[in-house]
C-alpha positions as a Python dict, from the first residue, in 0.01 Angstrom:
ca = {
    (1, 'X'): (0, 0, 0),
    (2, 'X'): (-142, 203, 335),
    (3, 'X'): (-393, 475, 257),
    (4, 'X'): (-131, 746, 314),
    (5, 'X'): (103, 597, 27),
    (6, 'X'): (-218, 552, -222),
    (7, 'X'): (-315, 920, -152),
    (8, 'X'): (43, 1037, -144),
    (9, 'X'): (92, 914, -502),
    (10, 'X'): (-236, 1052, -612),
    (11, 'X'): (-211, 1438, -505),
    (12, 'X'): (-70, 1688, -820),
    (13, 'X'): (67, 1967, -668),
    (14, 'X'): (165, 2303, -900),
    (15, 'X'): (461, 2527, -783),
    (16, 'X'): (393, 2902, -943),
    (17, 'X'): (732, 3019, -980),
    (18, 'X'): (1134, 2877, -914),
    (19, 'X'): (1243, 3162, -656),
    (20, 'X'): (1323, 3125, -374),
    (21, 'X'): (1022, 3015, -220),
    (22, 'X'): (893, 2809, -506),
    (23, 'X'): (1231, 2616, -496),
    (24, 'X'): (1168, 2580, -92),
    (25, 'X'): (815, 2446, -174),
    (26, 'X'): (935, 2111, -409),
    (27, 'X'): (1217, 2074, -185),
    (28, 'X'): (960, 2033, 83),
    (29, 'X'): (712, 1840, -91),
    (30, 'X'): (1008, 1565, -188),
    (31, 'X'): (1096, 1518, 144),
    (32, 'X'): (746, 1488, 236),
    (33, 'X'): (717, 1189, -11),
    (34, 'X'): (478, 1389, -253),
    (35, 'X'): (539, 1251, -619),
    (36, 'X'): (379, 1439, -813),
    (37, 'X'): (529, 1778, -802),
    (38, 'X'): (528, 2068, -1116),
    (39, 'X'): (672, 2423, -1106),
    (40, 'X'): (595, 2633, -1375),
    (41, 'X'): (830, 2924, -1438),
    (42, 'X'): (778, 3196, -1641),
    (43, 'X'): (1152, 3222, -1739),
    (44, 'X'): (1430, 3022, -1866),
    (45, 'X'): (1591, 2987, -1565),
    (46, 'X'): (1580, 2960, -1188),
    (47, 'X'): (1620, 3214, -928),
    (48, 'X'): (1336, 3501, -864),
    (49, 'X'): (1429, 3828, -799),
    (50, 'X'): (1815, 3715, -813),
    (51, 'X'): (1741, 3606, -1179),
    (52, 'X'): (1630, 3910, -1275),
    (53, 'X'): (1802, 4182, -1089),
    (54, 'X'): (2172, 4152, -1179),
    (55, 'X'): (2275, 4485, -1181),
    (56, 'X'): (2620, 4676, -1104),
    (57, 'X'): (2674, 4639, -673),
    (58, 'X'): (2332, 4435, -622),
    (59, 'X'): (2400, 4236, -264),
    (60, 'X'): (2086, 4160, -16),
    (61, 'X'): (2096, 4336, 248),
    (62, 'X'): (2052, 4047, 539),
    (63, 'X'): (2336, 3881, 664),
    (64, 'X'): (2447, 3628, 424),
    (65, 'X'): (2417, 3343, 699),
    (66, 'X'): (2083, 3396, 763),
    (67, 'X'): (1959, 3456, 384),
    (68, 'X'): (2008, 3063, 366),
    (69, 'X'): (1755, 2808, 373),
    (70, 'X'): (1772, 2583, 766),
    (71, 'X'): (1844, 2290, 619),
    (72, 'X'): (2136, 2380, 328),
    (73, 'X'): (2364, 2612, 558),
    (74, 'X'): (2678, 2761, 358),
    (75, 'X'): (3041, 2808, 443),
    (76, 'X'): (3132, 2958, 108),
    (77, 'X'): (2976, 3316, 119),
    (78, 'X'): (3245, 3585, 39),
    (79, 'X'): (3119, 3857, 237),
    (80, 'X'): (2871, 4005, 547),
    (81, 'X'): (2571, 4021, 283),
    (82, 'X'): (2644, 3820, -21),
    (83, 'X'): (2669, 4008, -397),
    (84, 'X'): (2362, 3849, -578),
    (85, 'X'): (2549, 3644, -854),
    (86, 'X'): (2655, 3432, -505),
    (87, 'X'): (2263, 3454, -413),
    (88, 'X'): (2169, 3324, -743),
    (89, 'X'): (2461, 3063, -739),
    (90, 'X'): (2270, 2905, -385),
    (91, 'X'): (1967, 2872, -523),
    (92, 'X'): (2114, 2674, -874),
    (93, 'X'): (2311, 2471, -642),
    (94, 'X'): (1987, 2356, -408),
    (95, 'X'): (1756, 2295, -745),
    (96, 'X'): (2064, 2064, -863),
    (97, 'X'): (2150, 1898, -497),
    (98, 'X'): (1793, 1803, -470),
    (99, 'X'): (1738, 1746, -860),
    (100, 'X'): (1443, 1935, -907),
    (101, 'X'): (1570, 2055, -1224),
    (102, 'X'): (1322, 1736, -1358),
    (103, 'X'): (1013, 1884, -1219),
    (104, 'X'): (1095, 2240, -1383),
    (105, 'X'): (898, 2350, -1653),
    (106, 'X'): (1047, 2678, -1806),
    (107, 'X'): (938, 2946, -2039),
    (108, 'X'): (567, 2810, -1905),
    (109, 'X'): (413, 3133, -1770),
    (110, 'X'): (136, 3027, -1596),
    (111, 'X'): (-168, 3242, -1689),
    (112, 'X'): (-506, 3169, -1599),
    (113, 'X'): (-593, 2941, -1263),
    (114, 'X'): (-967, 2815, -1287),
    (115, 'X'): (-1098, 2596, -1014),
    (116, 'X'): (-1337, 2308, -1121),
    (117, 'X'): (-1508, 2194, -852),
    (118, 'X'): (-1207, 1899, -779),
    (119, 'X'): (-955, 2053, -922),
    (120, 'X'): (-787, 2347, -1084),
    (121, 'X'): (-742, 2409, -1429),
    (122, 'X'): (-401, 2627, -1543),
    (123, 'X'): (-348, 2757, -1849),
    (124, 'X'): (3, 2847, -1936),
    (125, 'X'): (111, 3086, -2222),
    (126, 'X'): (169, 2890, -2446),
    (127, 'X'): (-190, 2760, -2502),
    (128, 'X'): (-105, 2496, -2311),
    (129, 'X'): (-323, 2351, -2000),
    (130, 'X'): (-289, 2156, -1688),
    (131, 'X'): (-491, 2033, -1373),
    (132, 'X'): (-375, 1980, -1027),
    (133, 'X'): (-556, 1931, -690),
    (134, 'X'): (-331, 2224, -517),
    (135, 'X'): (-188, 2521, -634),
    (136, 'X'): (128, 2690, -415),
    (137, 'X'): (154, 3022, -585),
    (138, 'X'): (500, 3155, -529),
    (139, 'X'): (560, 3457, -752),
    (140, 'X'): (736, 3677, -461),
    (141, 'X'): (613, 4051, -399),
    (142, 'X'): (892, 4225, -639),
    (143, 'X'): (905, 4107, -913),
    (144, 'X'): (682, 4324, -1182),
    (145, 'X'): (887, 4660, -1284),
    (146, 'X'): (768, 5008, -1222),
    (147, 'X'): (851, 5252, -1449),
    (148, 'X'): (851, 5621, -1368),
    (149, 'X'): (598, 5834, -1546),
    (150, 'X'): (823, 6114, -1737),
    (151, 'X'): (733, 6277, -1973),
    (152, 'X'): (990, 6222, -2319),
    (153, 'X'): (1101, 5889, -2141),
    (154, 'X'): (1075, 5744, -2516),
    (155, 'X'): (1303, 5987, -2702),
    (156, 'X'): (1567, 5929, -2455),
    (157, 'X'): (1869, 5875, -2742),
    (158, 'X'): (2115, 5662, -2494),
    (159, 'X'): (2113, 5307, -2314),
    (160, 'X'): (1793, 5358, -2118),
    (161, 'X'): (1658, 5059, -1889),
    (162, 'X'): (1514, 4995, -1555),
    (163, 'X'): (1765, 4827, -1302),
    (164, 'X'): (1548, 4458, -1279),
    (165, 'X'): (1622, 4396, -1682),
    (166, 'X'): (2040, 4523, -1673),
    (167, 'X'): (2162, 4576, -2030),
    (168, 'X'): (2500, 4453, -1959),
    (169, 'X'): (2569, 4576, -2324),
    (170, 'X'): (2587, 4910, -2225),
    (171, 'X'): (2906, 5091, -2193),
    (172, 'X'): (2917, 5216, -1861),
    (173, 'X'): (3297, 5366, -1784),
    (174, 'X'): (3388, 5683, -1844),
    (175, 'X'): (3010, 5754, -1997),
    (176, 'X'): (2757, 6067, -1852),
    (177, 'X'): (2508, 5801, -1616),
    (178, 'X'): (2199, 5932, -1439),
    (179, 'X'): (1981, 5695, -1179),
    (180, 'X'): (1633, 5764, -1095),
    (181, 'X'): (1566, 5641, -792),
    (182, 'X'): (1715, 5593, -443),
    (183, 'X'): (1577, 5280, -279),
    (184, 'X'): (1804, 5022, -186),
    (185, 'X'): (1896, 4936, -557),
    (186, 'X'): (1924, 5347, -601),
    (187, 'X'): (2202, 5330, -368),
    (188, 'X'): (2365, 5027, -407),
    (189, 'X'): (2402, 5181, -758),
    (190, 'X'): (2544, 5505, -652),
    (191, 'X'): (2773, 5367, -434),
    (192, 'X'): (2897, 5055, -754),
    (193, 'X'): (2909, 5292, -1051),
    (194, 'X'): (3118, 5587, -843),
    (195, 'X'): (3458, 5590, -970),
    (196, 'X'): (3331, 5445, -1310),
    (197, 'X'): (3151, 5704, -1448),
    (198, 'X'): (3256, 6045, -1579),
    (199, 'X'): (2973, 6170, -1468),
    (200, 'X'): (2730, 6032, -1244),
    (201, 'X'): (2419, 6181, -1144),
    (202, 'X'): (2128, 6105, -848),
    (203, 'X'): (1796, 6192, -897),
    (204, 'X'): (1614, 6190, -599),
    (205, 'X'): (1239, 6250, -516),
    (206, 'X'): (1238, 6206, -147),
    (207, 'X'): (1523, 6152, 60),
    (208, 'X'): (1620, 5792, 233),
    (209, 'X'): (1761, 5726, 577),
    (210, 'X'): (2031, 5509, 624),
    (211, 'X'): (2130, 5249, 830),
    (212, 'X'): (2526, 5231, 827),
    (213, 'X'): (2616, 4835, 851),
    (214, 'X'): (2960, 4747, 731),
    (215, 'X'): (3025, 4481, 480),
    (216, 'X'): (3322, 4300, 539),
    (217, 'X'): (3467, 3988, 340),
    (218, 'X'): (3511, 3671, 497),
    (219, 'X'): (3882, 3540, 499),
    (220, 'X'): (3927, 3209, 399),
    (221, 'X'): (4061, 3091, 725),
    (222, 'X'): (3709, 3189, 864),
    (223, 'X'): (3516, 2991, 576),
    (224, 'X'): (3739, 2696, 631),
    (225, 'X'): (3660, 2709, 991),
    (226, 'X'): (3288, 2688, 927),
    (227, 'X'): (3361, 2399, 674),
    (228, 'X'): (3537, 2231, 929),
    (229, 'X'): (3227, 2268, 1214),
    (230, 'X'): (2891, 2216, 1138),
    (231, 'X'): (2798, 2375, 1473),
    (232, 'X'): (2948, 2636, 1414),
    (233, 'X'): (2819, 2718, 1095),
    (234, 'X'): (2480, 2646, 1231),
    (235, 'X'): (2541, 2889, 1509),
    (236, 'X'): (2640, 3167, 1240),
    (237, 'X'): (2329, 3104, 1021),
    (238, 'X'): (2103, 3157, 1346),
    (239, 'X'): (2301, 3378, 1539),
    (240, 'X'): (2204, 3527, 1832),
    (241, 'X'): (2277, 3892, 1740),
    (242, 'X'): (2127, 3874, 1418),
    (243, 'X'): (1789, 3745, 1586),
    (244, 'X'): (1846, 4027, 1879),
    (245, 'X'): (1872, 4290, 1577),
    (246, 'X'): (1548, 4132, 1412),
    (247, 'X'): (1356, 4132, 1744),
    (248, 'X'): (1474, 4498, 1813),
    (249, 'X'): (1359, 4605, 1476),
    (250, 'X'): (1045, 4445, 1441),
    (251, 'X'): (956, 4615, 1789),
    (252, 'X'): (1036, 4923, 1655),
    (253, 'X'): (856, 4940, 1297),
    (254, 'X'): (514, 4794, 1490),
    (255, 'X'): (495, 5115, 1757),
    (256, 'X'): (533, 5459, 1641),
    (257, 'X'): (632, 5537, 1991),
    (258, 'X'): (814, 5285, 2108),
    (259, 'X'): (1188, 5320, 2292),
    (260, 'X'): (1339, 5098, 1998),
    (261, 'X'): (1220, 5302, 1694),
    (262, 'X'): (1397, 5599, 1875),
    (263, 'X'): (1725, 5434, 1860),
    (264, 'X'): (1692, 5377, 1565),
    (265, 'X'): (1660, 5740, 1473),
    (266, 'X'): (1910, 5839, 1626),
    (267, 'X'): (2142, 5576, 1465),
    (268, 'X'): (2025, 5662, 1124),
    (269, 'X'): (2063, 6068, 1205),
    (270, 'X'): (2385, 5990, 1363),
    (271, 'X'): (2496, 5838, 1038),
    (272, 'X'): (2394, 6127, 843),
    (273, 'X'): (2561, 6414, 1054),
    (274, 'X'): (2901, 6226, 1106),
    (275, 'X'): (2926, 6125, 683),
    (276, 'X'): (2800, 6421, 522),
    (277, 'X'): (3034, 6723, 566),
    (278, 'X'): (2927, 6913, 336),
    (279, 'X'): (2601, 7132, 505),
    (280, 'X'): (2395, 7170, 187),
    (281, 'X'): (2443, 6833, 64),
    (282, 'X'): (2332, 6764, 431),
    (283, 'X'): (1994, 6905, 433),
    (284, 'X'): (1970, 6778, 78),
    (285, 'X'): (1977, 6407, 222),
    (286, 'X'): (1792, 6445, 509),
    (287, 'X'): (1471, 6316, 540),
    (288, 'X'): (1146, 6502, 654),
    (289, 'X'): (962, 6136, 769),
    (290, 'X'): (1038, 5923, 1036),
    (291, 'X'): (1321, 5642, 1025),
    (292, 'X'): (1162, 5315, 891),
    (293, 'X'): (861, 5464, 756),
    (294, 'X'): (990, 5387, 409),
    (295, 'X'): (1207, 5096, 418),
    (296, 'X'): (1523, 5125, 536),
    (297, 'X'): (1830, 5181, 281),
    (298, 'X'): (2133, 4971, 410),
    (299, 'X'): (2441, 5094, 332),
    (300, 'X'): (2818, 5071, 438),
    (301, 'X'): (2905, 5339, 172),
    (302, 'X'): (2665, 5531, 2),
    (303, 'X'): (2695, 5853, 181),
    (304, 'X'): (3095, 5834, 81),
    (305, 'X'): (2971, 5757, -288),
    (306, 'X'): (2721, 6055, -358),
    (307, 'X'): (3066, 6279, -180),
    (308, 'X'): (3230, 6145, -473),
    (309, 'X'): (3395, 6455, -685),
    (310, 'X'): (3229, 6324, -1023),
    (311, 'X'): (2879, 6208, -868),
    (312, 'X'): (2561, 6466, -829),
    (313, 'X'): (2311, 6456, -623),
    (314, 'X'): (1975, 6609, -750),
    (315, 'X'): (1659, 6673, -607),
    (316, 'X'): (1518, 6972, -827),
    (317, 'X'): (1219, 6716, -960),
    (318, 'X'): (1211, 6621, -1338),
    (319, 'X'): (1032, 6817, -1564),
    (320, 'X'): (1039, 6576, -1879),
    (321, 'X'): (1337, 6384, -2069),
    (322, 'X'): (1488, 6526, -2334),
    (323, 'X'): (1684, 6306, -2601),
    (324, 'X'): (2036, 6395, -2460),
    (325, 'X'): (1928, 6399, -2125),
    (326, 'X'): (1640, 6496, -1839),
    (327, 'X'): (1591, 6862, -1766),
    (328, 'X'): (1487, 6939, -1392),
    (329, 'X'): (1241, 7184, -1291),
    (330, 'X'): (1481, 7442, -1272),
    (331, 'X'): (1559, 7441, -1641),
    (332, 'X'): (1892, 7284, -1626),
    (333, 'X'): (1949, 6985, -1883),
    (334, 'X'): (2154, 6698, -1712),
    (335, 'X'): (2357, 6570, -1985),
    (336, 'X'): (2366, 6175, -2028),
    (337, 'X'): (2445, 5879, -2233),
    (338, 'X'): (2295, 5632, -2015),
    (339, 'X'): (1966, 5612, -1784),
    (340, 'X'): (1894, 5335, -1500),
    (341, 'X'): (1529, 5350, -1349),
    (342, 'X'): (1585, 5222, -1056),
    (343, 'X'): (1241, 5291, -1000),
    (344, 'X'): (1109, 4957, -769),
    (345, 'X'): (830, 4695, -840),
    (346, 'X'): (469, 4746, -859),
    (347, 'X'): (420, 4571, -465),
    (348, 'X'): (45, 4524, -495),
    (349, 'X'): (50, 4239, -778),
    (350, 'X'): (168, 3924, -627),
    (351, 'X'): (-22, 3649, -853),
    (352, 'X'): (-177, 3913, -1112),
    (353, 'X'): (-189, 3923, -1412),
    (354, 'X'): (-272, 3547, -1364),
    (355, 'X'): (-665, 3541, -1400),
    (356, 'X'): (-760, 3317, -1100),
    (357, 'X'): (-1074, 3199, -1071),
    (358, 'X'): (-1229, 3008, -770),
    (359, 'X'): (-1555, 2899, -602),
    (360, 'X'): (-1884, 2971, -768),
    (361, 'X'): (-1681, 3214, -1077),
    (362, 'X'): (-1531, 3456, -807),
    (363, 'X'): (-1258, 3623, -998),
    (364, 'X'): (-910, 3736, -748),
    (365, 'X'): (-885, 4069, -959),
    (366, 'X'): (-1217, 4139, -871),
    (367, 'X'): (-1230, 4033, -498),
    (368, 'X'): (-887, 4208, -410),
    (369, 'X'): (-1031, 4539, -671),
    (370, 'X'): (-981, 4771, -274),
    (371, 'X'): (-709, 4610, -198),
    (372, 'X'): (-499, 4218, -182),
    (373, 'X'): (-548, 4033, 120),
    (374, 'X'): (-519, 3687, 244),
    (375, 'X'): (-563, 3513, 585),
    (376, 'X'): (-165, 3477, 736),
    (377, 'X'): (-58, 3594, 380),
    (378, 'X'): (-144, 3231, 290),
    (379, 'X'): (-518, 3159, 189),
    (380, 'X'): (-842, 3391, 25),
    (381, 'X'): (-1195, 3262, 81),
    (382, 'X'): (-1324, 3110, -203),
    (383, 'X'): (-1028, 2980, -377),
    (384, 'X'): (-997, 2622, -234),
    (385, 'X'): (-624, 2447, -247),
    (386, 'X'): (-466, 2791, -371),
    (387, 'X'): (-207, 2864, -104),
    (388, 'X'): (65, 3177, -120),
    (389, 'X'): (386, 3200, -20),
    (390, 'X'): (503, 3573, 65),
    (391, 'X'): (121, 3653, -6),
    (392, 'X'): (-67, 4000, 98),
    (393, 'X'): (19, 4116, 437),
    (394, 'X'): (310, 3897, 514),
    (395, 'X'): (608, 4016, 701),
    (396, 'X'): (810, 4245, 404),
    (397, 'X'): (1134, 4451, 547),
    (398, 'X'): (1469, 4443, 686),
    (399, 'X'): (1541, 4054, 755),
    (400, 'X'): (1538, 3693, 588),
    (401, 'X'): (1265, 3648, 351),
    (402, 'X'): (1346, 3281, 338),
    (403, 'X'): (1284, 3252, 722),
    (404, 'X'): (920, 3416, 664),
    (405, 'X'): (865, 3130, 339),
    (406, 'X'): (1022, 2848, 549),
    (407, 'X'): (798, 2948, 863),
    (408, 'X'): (498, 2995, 586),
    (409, 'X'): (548, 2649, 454),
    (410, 'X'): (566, 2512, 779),
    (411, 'X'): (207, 2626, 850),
    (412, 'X'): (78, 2529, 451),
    (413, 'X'): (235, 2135, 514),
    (414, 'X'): (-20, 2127, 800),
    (415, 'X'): (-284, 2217, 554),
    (416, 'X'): (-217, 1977, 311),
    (417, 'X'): (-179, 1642, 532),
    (418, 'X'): (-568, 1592, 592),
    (419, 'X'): (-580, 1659, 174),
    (420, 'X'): (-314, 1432, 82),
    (421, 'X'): (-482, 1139, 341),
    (422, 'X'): (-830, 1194, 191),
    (423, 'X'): (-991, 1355, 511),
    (424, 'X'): (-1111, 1643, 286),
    (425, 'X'): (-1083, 1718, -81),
    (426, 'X'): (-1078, 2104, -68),
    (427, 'X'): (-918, 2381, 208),
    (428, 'X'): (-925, 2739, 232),
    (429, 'X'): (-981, 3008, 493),
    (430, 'X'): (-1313, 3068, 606),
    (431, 'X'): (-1508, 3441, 524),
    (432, 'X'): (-1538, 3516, 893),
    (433, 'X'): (-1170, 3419, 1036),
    (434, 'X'): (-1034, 3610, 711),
    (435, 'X'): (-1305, 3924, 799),
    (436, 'X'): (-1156, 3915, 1153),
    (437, 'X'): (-787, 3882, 1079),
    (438, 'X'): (-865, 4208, 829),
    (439, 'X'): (-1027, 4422, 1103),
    (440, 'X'): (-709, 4305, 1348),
    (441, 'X'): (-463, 4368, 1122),
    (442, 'X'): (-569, 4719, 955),
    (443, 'X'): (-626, 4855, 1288),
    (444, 'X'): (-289, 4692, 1433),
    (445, 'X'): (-115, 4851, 1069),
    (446, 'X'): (-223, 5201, 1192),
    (447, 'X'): (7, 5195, 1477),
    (448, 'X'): (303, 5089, 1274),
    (449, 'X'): (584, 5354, 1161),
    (450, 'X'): (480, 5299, 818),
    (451, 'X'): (125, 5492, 866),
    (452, 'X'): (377, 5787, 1040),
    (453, 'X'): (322, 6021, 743),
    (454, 'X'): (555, 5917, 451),
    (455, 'X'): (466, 5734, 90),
    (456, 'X'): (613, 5420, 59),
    (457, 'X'): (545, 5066, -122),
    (458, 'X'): (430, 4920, 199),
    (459, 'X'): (104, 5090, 179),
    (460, 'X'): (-206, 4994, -10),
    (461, 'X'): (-403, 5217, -246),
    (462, 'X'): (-657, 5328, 67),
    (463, 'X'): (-269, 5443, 241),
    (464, 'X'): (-302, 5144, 468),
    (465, 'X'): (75, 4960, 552),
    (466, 'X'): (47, 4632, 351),
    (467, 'X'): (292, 4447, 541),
    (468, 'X'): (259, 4232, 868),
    (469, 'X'): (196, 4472, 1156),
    (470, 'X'): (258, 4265, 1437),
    (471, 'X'): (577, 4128, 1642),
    (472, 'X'): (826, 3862, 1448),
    (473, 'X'): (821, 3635, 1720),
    (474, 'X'): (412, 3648, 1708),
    (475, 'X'): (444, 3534, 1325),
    (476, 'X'): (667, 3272, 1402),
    (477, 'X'): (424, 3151, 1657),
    (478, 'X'): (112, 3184, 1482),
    (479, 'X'): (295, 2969, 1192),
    (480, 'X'): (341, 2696, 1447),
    (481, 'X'): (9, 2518, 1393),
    (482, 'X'): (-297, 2565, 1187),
    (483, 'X'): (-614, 2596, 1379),
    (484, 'X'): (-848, 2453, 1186),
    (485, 'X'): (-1152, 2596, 1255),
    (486, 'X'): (-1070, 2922, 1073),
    (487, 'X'): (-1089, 2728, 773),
    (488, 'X'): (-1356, 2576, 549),
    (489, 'X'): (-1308, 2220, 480),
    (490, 'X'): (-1484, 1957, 248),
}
């Protein structure tokens, strides 16, 4: 046996989490020749956020093609951007084509993470414990529910539920339905549950643009032609255009003033003059920020939905909920028999409320208590062999968050190599490249559109954008290869 197969044997590696990156990770880590692989997931089944949102209309909003891991292209997606039982679907069908389902452990929340000094210690909710030498923690960004501070919210009489945890036993046709809310699940819900509902009303705080992108389904004779050609279906998962429109964004949300963010304002205000005839409902929608400074809502058809004769579109503020209903600021009581919060995710959680403990007792809650960070959204000093995926400040908006993972784990492999061959025993980012990469990347985040003047998820509790504030293509490069010296190694 060489020294790489003895070590390769001997390295435990924990997966946090069976989403989409988690799922990526012990694909990787197979392939790699790693045998001794664990996920823990909190749930009884795979999937992430397409587990657990599974509401009316839910689709992602990236192009089906390129919401697809490299390596597993599919053929079989119905439409533009897939409906999220299809998502989910994907995801069961890679965890049974590369039979992880072995290495699964379900219903095993994991929560507490203690480093020992050669190891780390996790202790899992049911009073159970484990140790590994590395720790990939990939609990995704959006995935803890945020629930709307309203006063009478518990004497609500109907179905009342927040759009990540559906009651598909509620009666939905023909009954009085309000939604609070009008991200991206706000109006994919508008535009699904128009038509259904005798009464359907919007409650909106603040105003979304929208980017019109049409949805089309795939005929069969084009999914049969990308059966047939595996270049071909290669070429749609990385298409050129798709890339272009990624590129073109990316250079837009990063400079406040750039040429590309006023396209895109005038695309989105474009949209909004030519679909809303109606003058009052007009001004009602329009939004008194800059496109992209929230994120973007994608949408082939909301503006036709909320034009629908039985939906309403409120923005009087809510005063309190009332058991038949929620009165508005103006007095008027909006009548309802069920109520969707469609109310988003608290963003700033990532691996909390795990209790993670590293180096010399340093405590994560504690060390992130301003704000999470981590060096390339990957690493924190201090907590040796703990690597994220989708961690604080990684690239979070309108494109493939399975591109960011794949390019993530890419960069993470590289990490582990001199750890699995016995070079060193522990890795993590060094104080002073993580202090640097801060400074860089607050004062970079200040430039962004997201710091033009609006309130959004993307910003930290000092009002700081959260998310990656540089180009896409400098991410991708930076991911190419680890340097080394940024980190502290033993």
């Amino acid at each position: 046996m060489t020294d790489t197969e003895r070590f390769n044997r001997q390295l435990r590696v924990v997966i946090i989490g069976a989403g989409m990156s988690g799922i990526l990770a012990a694909i990787k880590l197979r392939e790699a020749g790693y045998r001794h692989v664990a996920i823990y997931e909190k749930a009884g089944r795979i999937g992430g956020t397409w587990r657990d949102n599974s509401y009316p209309g839910l689709s992602c909003d990236v192009p089906a093609h390129a919401y697809t891991y490299s390596f597993a292209p599919n053929a079989e997606w119905s439409r533009h951007m897939a409906p999220g039982p299809e998502i989910q679907a994907y995801f069961e069908h890679m965890v049974k084509q590369h039979d992880l389902a072995s290495c699964i452990h379900f219903n095993k929340e994991v929560t507490a993470c203690e480093w020992l000094g050669d190891a780390w210690r996790l202790g899992t909710c049911d009073g159970g414990f484990e140790e590994a030498d590395v720790v990939i923690a990939a609990t995704g960004v959006l995935h803890h529910p945020k629930y709307p501070q309203l006063q009478g919210l518990q004497k609500f009489e109907g179905d009342c539920f927040h759009s990540a945890r559906w009651d598909h036993g509620a009666a939905l046709d023909g009954k009085r339905i309000g939604v609070i809310g009008n991200g991206s699940t706000g109006a994919q819900l508008i535009s699904a549950l128009a038509g259904r509902a005798a009464k359907l009303t919007h409650f909106q705080r603040t105003a979304q643009w929208i980017l019109p992108v049409e949805n089309p389904a795939f005929t069969e004779a084009q999914k049969q032609a990308l059966r047939d050609d595996p270049a071909l279906l290669k070429q749609a998962q990385a298409s050129e255009s798709y890339l272009a429109i990624v590129d073109h964004f990316t250079r837009a949300v990063i400079d406040a003033n750039s040429p590309e963010l006023a396209h895109l304002q005038t695309a989105v205000e474009e949209n909004l003059e030519r679909s809303i005839t109606d003058p009052v409902l007009r001004e009602k929608l329009r939004p008194q920020y800059r496109a992209a400074c929230k994120r973007l809502i994608v949408s082939p058809d909301y503006y036709q939905a909320i034009q629908h004769p039985q939906v309403a579109l409120v923005n009087d503020g809510i005063e309190c909920v009332e058991p038949g209903g929620i009165r508005t600021r103006d007095g008027v009581l909006h009548e309802l028999d069920v109520l969707v919060m469609a109310t988003g995710f608290h963003a700033d959680r990532f691996v909390r409320d795990m209790n993670v403990v590293g180096s010399n007792g340093q405590v994560l809650n504690e060390v992130w208590a301003e704000r999470p960070f981590a060096y390339l959204a990957m690493s924190v000093p201090g907590f040796p062999n703990f690597f994220m995926l989708n961690g604080p400040s990684g690239p979070v908006g309108n494109f493939s968050l399975i591109d960011v993972a794949e390019a993530q784990w890419n960069y993470i492999a590289q990490l582990l190599e001199p750890l699995r061959e016995g070079r060193y025993q522990q890795i993590s980012v060094g104080q002073e490249a993580m202090d640097d990469y801060e400074v860089s990347r607050i004062e970079a985040a200040r430039n962004t559109v997201w710091a033009s003047g609006c309130s959004s998820w993307y910003l930290d509790a000092q009002g700081i954008p959260a998310t990656w504030p540089w180009s896409y293509a400098h991410f991708r490069e930076v991911m190419t290869t680890p340097d080394f010296a940024h980190f502290d190694c033993a």
